[in-house]
C-alpha positions in Angstrom: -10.3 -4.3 -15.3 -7.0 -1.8 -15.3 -4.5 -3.8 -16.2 -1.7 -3.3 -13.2 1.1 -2.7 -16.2 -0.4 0.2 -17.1 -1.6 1.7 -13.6 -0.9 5.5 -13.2 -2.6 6.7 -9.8 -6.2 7.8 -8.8 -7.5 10.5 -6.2 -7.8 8.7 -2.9 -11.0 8.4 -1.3 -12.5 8.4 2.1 -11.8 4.8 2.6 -8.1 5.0 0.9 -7.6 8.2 3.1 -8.8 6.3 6.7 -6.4 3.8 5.5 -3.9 6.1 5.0 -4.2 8.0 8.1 -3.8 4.2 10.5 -0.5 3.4 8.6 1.1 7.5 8.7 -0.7 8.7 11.8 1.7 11.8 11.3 0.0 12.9 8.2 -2.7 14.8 10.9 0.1 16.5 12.5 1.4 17.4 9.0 -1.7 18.8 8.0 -2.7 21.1 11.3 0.8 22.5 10.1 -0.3 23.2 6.9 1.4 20.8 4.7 -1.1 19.1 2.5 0.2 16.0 0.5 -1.8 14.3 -1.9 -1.1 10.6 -2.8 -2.5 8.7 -5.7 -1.6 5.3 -4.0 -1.0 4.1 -0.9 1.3 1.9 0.0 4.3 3.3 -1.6 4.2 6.4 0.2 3.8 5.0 3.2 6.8 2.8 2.2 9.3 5.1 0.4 8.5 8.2 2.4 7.2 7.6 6.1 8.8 4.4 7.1 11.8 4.4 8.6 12.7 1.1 7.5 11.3 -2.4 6.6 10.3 -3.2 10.5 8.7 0.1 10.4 6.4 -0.4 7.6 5.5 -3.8 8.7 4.7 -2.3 12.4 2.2 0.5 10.3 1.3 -2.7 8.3 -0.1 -4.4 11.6 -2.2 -1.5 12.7 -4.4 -2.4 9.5 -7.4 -4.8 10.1 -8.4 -7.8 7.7 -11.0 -6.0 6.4 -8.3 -2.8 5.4 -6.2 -5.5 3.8 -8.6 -7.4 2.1 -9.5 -4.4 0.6 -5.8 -3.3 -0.4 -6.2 -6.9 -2.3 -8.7 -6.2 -3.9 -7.7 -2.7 -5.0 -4.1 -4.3 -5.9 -5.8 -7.1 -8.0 -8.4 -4.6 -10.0 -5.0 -2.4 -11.1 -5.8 0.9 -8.6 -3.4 0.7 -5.9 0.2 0.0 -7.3 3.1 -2.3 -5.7 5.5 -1.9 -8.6 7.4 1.3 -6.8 8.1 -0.9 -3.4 11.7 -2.2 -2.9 11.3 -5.9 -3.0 12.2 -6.2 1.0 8.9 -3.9 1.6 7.0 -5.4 -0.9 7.8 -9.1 0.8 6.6 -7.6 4.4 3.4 -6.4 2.7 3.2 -10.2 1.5 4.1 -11.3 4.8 1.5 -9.6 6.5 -1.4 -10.0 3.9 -0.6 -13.8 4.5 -1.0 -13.4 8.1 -3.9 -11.5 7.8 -5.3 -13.5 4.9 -4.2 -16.2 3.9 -1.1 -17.7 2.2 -2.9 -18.0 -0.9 -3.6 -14.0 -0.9 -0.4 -13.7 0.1 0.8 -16.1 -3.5 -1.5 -13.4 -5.6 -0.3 -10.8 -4.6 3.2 -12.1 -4.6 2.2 -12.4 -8.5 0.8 -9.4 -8.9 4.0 -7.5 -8.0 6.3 -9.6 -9.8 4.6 -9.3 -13.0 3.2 -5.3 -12.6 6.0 -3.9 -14.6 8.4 -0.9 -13.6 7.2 2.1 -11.4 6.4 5.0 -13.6 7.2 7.4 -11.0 
């Protein structure tokens, strides 16, 4: 298992990209203009550059379906998708919402996931 300290990004796949396009439905408008952008994570794009604000990104976080979070969890908890560039306020709705989703214990783990993940590398 990557350890989450040391996460630096991956190429998305089909799955990560589905995901992607519920929680930034704009990215299809973005791309019929032209403008390709390539992530390596994401939930801090979605965070730090398409939501307006922290009742924003929980509103994009609610489109997501328990099976689309579980599987954030799980990519959170095997060190491919990275928390440690959210803001603590938008990490803490992600937790909020995994825990309504999940449950309160998912909600714990990943709570402990992003405190002890380290600094964002960028």
């Amino acid at each position: 298992m990557q350890s989450i300290i040391d996460y630096m990004g991956r190429d998305l796949n089909e799955r990560d990209l589905q995901i992607l396009k519920k929680l930034v439905p704009e990215l299809e408008e973005l791309q019929s203009q032209g403008i390709d952008i390539e992530y390596m994570n994401i939930l801090p794009p979605v965070a730090n550059h398409h939501s307006w604000d922290v009742p924003d990104f929980e509103q994009r976080l609610k489109k997501l379906s328990v099976e689309d979070m579980r599987y954030l969890m799980n990519l959170i908890l095997e060190g491919r998708e990275s928390l440690c560039c959210l803001e603590p306020h938008f990490a803490e709705v992600f937790f909020t919402v995994a825990g309504q989703r999940l449950s309160s214990d998912a909600a714990d783990t990943l709570r402990e996931a992003y405190e002890s993940g380290g600094e964002c590398s960028g």
